[in-house]
C-alpha positions as CSV (number, residue, x, y, z in Angstrom):
1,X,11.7,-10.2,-36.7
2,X,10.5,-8.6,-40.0
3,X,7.5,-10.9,-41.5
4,X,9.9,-11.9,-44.7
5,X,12.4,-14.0,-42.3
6,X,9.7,-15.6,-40.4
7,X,8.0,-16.4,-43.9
8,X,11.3,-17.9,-44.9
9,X,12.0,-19.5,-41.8
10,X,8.7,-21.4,-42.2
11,X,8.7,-22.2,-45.4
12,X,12.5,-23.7,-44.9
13,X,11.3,-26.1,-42.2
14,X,8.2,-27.0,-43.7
15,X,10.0,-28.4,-46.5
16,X,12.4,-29.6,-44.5
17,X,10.7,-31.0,-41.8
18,X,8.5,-33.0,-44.7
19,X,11.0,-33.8,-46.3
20,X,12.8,-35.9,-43.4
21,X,10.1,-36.9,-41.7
22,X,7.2,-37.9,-44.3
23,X,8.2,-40.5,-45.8
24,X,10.2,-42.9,-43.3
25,X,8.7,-46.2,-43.1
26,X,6.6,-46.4,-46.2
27,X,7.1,-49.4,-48.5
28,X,7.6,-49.5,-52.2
29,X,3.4,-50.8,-51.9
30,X,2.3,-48.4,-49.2
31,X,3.7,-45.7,-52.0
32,X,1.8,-46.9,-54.9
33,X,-1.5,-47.5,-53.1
34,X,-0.8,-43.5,-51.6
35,X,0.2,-41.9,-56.0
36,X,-3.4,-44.4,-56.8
37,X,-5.3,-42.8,-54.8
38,X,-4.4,-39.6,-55.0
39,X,-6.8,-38.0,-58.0
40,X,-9.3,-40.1,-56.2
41,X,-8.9,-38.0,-53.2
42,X,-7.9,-34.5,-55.0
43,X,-10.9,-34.4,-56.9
44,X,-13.2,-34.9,-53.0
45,X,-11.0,-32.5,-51.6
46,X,-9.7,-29.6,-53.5
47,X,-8.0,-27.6,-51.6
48,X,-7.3,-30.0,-48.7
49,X,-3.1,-29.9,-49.1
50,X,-3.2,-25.8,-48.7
51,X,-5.2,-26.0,-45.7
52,X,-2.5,-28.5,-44.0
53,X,0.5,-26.8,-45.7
54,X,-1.1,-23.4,-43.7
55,X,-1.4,-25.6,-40.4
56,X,2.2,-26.9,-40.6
57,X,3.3,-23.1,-40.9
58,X,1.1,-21.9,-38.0
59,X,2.7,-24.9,-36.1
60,X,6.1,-23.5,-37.3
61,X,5.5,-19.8,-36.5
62,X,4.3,-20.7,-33.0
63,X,7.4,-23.0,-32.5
64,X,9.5,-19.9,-33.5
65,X,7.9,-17.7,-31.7
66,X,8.4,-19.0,-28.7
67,X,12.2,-19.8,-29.1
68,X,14.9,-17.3,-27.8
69,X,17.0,-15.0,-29.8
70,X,20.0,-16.6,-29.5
71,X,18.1,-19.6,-30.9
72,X,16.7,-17.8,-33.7
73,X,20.0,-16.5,-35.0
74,X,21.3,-20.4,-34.6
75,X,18.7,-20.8,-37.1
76,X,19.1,-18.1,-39.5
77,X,22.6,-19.3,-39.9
78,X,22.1,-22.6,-40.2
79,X,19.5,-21.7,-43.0
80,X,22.2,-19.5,-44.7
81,X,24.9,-22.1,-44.5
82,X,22.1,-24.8,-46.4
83,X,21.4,-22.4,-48.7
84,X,25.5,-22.4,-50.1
85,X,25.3,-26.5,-49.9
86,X,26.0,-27.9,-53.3
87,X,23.1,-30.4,-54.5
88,X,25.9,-32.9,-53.4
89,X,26.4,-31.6,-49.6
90,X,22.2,-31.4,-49.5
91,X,22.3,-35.3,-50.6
92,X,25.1,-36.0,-48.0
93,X,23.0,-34.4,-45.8
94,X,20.3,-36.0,-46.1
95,X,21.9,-39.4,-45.9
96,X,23.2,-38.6,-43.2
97,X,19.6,-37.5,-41.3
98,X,18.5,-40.8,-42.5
99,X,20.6,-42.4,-40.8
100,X,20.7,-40.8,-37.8
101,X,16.9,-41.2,-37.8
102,X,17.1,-45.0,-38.3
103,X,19.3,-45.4,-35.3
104,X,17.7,-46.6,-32.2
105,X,17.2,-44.1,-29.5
106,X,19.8,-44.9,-27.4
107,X,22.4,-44.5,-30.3
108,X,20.8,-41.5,-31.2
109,X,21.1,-40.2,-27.5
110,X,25.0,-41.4,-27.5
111,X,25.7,-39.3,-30.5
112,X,23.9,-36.2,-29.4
113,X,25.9,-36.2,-25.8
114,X,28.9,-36.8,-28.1
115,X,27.9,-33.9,-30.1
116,X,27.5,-31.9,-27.2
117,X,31.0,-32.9,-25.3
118,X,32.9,-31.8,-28.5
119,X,31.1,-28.5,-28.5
120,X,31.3,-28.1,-25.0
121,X,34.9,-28.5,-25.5
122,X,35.4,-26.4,-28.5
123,X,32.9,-23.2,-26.9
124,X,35.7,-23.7,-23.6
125,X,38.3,-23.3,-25.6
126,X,37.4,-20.6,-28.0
127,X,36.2,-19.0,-24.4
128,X,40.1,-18.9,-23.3
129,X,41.3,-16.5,-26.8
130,X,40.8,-13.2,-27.1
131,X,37.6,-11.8,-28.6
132,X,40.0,-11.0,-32.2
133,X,41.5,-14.3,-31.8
134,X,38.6,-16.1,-31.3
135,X,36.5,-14.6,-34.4
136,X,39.2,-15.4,-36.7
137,X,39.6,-18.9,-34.9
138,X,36.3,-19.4,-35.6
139,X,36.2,-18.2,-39.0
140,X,39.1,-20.7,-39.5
141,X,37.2,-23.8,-38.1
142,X,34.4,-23.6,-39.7
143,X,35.9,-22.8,-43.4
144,X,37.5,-26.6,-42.6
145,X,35.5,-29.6,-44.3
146,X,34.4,-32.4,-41.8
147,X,37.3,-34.2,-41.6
148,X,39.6,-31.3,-40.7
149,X,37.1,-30.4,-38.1
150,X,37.1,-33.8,-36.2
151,X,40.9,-33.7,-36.5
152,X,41.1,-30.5,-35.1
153,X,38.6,-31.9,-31.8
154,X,40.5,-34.8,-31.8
155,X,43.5,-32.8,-31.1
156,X,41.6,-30.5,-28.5
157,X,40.3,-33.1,-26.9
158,X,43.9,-35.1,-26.4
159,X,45.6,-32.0,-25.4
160,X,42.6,-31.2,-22.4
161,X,43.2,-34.5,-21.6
162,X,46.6,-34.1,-21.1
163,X,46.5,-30.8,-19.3
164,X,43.8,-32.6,-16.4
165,X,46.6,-35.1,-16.2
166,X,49.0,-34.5,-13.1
């Protein structure tokens, strides 16, 4: 992998990753005490956010160095596709991380099997086309927005029921 993606890969998820993550549970205090302090602490310790922005992306780079190929290209599209998002699909999206964040774990567990049935049963079906059929299958599905797309699993997922049926 040519240093530019890895560079872009890390800087992605850094942001991201901060992004998401930083800030759940602070309170509207916890916040104000963090911005006082601040020049207190920037004028101690210049130089102290590079060095832990450079330790996040060490973190990252080993992380993505140690991930399969397959995994890597998962990511590099996934990275494309946010990078076409309106601001209003990035807000959605983040909403919707939120959320899934502030679920318990067992909820968050339910919806990630979930998640995994309906792409189980969406890779098993595109796996019965042939290879033409399937790309342009493919290239159908995901051009549909998110209701389309459940519709569409909805449907698969009646009509496998059906076919088990005797």
């Amino acid at each position: 992998m040519n240093k530019f993606l890895v560079r872009y890969y890390l800087v992605f998820l850094t942001t991201f990753s901060f992004s998401v993550f930083s800030l759940k549970g602070k309170t509207e205090s916890s916040k104000s005490d963090v911005v006082s302090k601040r020049p207190k602490e920037s004028k101690k310790r210049k130089g102290a956010a590079f060095a832990k922005v450079g330790d996040e992306e060490i973190r990252m780079l080993r992380r993505l160095l140690e991930l399969p190929p397959e995994r890597l290209k998962m990511l590099r599209r996934t990275i494309e596709r946010l990078e076409n998002y309106t601001e209003e699909e990035r807000k959605s999206l983040k909403e919707k991380l939120t959320h899934f964040n502030n679920r318990t774990p067992e909820e968050r567990s339910r919806n990630i099997e979930d998640l995994m049935r309906r792409h189980a049963l969406l890779k098993e079906h595109m796996e019965r086309l042939s290879p033409s059929e399937r790309a342009s299958r493919m290239k159908r599905f995901q051009s549909l927005n998110l209701i389309e797309k459940k519709r569409f699993l909805d449907d698969l997922s009646n009509n496998n029921e059906e076919q088990k049926k005797p």
